[in-house]
C-alpha positions in Angstrom: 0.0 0.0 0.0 0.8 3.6 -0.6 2.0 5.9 2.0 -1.5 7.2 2.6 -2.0 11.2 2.3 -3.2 13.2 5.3 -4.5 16.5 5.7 -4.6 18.9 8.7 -7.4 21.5 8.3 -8.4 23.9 10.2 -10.0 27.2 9.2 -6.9 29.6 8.7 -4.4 27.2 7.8 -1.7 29.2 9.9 -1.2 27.7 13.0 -2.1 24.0 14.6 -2.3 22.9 11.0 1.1 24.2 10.2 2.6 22.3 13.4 0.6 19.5 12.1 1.8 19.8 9.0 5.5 20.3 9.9 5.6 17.8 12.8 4.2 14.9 10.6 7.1 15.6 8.0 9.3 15.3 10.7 8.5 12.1 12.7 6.1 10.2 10.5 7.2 11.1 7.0 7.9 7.3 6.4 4.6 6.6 7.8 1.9 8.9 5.3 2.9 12.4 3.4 1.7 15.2 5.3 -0.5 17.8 4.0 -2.5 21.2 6.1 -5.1 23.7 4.6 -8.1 26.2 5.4 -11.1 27.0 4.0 -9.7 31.0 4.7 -6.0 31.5 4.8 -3.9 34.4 6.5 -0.6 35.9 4.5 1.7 34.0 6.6 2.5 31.5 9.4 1.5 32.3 12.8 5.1 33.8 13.6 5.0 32.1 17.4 4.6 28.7 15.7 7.6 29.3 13.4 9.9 30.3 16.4 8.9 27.5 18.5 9.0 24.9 16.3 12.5 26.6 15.0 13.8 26.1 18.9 11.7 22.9 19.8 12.8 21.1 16.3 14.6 23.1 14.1 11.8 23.1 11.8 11.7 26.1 9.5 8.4 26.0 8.6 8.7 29.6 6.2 11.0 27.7 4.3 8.9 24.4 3.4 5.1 25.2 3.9 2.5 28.4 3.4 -1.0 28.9 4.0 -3.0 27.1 1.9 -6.8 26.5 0.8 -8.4 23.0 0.6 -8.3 23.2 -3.5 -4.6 23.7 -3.0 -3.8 19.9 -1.9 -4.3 16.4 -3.4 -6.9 14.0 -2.5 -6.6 12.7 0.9 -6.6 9.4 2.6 -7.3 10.8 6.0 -8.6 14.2 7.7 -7.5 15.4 11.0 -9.5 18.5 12.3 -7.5 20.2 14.3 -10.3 21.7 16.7 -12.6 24.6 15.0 -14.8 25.6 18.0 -16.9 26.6 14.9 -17.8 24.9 11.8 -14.8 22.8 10.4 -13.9 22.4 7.1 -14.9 19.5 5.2 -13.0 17.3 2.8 -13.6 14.0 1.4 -11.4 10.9 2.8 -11.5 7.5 3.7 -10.9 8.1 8.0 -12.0 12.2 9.8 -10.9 12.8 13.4 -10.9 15.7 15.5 -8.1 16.3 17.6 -10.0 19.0 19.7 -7.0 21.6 20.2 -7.7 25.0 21.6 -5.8 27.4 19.0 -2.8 29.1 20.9 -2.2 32.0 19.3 -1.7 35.6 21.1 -1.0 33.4 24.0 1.9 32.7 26.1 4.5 29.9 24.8 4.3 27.5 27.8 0.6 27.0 26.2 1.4 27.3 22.9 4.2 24.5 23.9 1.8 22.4 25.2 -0.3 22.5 22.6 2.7 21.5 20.1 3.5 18.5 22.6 -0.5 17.5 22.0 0.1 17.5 18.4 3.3 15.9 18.3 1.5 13.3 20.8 -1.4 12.8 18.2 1.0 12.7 15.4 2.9 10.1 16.5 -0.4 8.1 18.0 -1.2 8.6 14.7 1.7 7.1 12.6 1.1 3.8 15.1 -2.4 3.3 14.1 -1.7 4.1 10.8 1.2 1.1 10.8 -1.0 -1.4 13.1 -3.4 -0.9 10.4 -6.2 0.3 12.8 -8.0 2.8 10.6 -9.5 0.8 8.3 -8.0 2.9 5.1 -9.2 0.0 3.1 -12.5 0.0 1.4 
């Protein structure tokens, strides 16, 4: 089977999705191909994200992603809504969950560190399932 392809969404593609995004590259890329987008997108990443992640990772996330729009990635495999608190965004896939997270930004970086260490938690709770074939990706 084919690594299978899975999108982060959120509404303003700029932060958690980003992470998401990012994160998934980083410590599943051999598991499934990370992708994020919005149904609105701002003109750049959140700047908090792209500091902490540069000093939590060394992930430069201006240099490898941008905001993005739903149209702007491939089909999916899997859909991974990062938490609206309004209506999410909706794309077709074979597996949807909602990870629930509160959206950090404007606030201070011990929360918008643990909200990273939720995602890089989920991420890699992820990549397990997604190898122990719990997901049932298979029509």
């Amino acid at each position: 089977m084919n690594k299978p392809k899975v999108a982060f969404i959120c509404v303003h593609n700029s932060c958690r999705s980003q992470i998401a995004e990012a994160l998934g590259r980083h410590l599943a890329g051999d598991v499934f191909d990370s992708y994020s987008a919005g149904t609105e997108t701002k003109d750049r990443i959140n700047p908090d994200a792209v500091r902490l992640m540069k000093d939590m990772y060394g992930i430069d996330m201006e240099q490898t992603q941008r905001p993005k729009l739903l149209g702007d990635i491939p089909p999916v495999d899997i859909v991974i809504k990062m938490g609206c608190n309004v209506v999410c965004p909706h794309l077709p896939s074979r597996y949807t969950e909602d990870w629930g997270l509160d959206d950090p930004s404007g606030k201070s970086d011990a929360e918008f560190r643990m909200v990273i260490d939720r995602i890089e938690a989920n991420v890699l709770a992820l990549a397990e399932n997604i190898r122990n074939n719990q997901l049932n990706l298979n029509k």
